[in-house]
Steps between C-alpha positions, in 0.01 A plus 500: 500500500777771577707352186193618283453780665809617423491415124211685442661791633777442285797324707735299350453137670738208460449145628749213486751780521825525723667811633865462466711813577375855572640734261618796606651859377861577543404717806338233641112523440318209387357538173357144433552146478624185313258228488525170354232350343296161535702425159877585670550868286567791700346770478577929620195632614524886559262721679469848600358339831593175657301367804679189663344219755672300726 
């Protein structure tokens, strides 16, 4: 229910997906992420916000 929620308002969601490394700016900042897929590729994901769980 909050997955679809979210796609209708336009998020990005990816399932079977694996955050490797945070990528960050030289300074420091995190800008995204690396994921690797269900499939083995990886994969930058950049965002001009990043929320992380944990």
């Amino acid at each position: 229910m909050l997955l679809d929620h979210a796609r209708a308002r336009g998020a990005e969601v990816r399932e079977e997906t694996e955050v490797t490394p945070l990528l960050a700016s030289p300074g420091g900042a995190v800008e995204g992420v690396e994921v690797r897929t269900k499939h083995g590729a990886a994969v930058d994901l950049r965002a001009p916000v990043i929320a992380t769980a944990g």
